[in-house]
Backbone bond lengths (Angstrom), bond angles and torsions (degrees), N, CA, C in turn:
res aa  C-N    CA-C-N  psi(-1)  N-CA   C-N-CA  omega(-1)  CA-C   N-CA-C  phi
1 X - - - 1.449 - - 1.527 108.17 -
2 X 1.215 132.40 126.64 1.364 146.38 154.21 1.688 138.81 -147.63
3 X 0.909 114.54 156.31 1.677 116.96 -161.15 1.179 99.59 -42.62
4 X 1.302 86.53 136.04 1.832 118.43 -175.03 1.656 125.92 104.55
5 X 1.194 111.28 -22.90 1.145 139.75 177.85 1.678 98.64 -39.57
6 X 1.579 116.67 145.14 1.508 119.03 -171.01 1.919 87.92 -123.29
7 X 1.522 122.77 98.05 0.982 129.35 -170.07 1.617 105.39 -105.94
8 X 1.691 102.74 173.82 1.600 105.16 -178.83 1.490 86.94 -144.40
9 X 1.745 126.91 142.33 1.107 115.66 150.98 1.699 139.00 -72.13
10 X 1.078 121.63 143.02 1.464 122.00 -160.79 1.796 111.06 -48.43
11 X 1.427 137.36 161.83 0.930 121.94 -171.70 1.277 127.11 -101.14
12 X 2.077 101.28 -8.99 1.110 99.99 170.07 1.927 129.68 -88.50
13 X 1.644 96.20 0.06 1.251 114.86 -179.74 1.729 86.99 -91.62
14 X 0.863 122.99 -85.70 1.643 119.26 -146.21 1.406 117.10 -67.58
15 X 0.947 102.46 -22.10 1.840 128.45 -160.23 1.591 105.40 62.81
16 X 1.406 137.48 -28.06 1.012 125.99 -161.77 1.808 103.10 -105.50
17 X 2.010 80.79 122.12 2.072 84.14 -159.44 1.219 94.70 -70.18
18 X 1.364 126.39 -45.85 1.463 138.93 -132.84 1.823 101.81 -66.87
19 X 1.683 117.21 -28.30 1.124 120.63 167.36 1.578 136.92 -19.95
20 X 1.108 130.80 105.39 1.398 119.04 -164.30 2.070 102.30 -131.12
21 X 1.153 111.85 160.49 1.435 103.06 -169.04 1.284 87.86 -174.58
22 X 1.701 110.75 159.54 1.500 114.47 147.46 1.258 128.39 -123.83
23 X 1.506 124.34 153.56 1.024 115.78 -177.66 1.729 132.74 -70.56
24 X 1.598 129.67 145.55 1.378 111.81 -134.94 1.447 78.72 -125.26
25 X 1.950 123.49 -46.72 1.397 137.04 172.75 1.221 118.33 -119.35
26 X 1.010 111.08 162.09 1.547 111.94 162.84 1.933 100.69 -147.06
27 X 1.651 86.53 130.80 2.218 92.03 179.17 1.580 90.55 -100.40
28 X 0.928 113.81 144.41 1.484 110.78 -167.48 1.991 89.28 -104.26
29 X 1.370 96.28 153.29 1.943 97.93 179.58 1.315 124.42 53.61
30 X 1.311 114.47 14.79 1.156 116.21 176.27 1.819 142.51 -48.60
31 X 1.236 97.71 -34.68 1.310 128.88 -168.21 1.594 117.96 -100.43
32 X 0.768 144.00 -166.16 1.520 141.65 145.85 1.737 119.30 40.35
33 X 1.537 107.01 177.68 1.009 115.02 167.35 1.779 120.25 -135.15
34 X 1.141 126.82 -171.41 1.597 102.98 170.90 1.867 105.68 -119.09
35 X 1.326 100.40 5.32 2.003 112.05 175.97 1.335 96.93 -127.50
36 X 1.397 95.97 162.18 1.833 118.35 179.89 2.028 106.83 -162.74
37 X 1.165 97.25 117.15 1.347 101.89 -171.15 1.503 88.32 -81.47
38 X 1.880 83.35 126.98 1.688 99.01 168.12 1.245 131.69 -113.22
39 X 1.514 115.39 -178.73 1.676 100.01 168.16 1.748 95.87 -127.84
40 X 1.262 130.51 153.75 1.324 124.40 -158.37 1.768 85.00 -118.26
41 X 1.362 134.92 -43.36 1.698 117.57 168.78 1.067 115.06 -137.55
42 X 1.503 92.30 138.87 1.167 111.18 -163.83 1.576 100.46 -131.14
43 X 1.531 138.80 126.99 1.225 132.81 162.49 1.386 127.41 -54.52
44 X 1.246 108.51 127.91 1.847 97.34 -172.65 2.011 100.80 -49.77
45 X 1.219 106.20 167.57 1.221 111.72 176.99 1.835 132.24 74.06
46 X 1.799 109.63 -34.05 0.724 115.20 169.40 1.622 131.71 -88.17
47 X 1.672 125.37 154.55 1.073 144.33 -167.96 1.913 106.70 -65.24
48 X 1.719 102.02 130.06 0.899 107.90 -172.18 1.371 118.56 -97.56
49 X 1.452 139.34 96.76 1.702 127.38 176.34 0.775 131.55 -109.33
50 X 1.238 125.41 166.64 1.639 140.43 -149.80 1.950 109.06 -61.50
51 X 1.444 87.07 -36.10 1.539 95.78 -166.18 1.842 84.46 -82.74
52 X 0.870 146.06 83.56 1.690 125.70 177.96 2.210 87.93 -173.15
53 X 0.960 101.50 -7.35 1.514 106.74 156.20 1.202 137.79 -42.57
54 X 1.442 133.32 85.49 1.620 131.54 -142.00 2.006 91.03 -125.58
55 X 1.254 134.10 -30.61 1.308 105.13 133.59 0.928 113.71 172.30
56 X 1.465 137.81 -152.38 1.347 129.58 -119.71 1.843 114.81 -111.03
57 X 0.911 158.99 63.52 1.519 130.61 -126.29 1.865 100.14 -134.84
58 X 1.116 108.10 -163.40 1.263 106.92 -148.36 1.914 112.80 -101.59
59 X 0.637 128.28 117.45 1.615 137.63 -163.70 1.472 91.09 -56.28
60 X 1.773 97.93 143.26 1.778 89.08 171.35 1.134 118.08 -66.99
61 X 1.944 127.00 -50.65 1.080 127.94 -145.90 1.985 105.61 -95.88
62 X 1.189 83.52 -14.75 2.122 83.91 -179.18 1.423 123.97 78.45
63 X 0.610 83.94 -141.69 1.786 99.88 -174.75 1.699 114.76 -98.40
64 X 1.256 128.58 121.01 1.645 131.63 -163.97 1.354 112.76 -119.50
65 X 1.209 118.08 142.29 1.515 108.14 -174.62 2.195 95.25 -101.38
66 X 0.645 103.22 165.12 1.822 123.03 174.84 1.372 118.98 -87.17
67 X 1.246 145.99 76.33 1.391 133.83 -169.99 1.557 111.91 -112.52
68 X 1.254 100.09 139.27 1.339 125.56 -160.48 1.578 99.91 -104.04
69 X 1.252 121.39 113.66 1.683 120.70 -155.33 1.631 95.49 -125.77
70 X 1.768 114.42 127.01 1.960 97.11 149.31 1.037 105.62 -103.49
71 X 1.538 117.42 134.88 1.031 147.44 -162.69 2.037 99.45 -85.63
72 X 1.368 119.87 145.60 1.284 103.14 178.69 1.735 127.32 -98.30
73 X 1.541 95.02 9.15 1.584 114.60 -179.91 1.308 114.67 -111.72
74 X 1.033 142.47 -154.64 1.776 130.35 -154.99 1.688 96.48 -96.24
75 X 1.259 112.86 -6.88 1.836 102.63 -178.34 1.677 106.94 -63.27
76 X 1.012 117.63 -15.91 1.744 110.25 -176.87 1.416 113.10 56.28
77 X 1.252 121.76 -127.44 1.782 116.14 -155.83 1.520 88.84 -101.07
78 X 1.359 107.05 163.95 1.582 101.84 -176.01 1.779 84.93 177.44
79 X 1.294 91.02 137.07 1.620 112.48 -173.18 1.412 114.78 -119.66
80 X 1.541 102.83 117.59 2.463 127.59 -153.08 1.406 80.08 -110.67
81 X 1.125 96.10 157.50 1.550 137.23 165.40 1.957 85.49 -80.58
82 X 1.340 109.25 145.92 1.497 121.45 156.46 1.171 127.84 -36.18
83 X 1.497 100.54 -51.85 1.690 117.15 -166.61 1.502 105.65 -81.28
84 X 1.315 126.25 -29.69 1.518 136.77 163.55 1.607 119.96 -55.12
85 X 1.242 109.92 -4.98 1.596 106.29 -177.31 1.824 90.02 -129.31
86 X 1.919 89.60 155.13 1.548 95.67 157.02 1.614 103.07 -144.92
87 X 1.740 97.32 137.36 1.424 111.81 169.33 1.335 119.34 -44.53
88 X 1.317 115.37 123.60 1.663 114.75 175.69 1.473 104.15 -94.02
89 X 2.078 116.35 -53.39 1.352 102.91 165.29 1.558 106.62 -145.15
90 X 0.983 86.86 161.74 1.841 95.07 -173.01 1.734 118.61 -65.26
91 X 1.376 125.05 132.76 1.050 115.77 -164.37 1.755 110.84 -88.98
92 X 1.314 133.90 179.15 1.506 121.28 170.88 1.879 119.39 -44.98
């Protein structure tokens, strides 16, 4: 995805398909990480702490870029998660 791009937001995020916009920015890595300190057992019921960290593993969603979209209906500028938009066509 990069400026110019003729995007739509996804339909299970927005509900509204018909949405169309283009992209104006993009912050690249904005969001996320690609690790998440875990704990692998845990007893149902019991209290979870910081110190109980056994190790390190991989975040579901990753790393997100920030996109800055105008929208072509009265929402105006409005700033998606990456994964919330899909390219309809590629810009120059």
């Amino acid at each position: 995805m990069k400026v110019g791009d003729l995007v739509r937001c996804a339909p299970d995020v927005c509900g509204d398909e018909n949405a169309v916009g283009i992209v104006m920015r993009v912050d690249p890595q904005h969001y996320g990480s690609n690790t998440a300190y875990k704990v692998s057992h845990v007893e149902r019921g019991k209290c979870i702490r910081s110190d109980m960290v056994d190790f390190i593993g991989v975040s579901a969603d990753g790393i997100r870029d920030r996109v800055l979209v105008l929208w072509g209906d009265d929402v105006g500028w409005e700033y998606r998660e990456s994964t919330e938009l899909e390219v309809i066509s590629e810009g120059r």
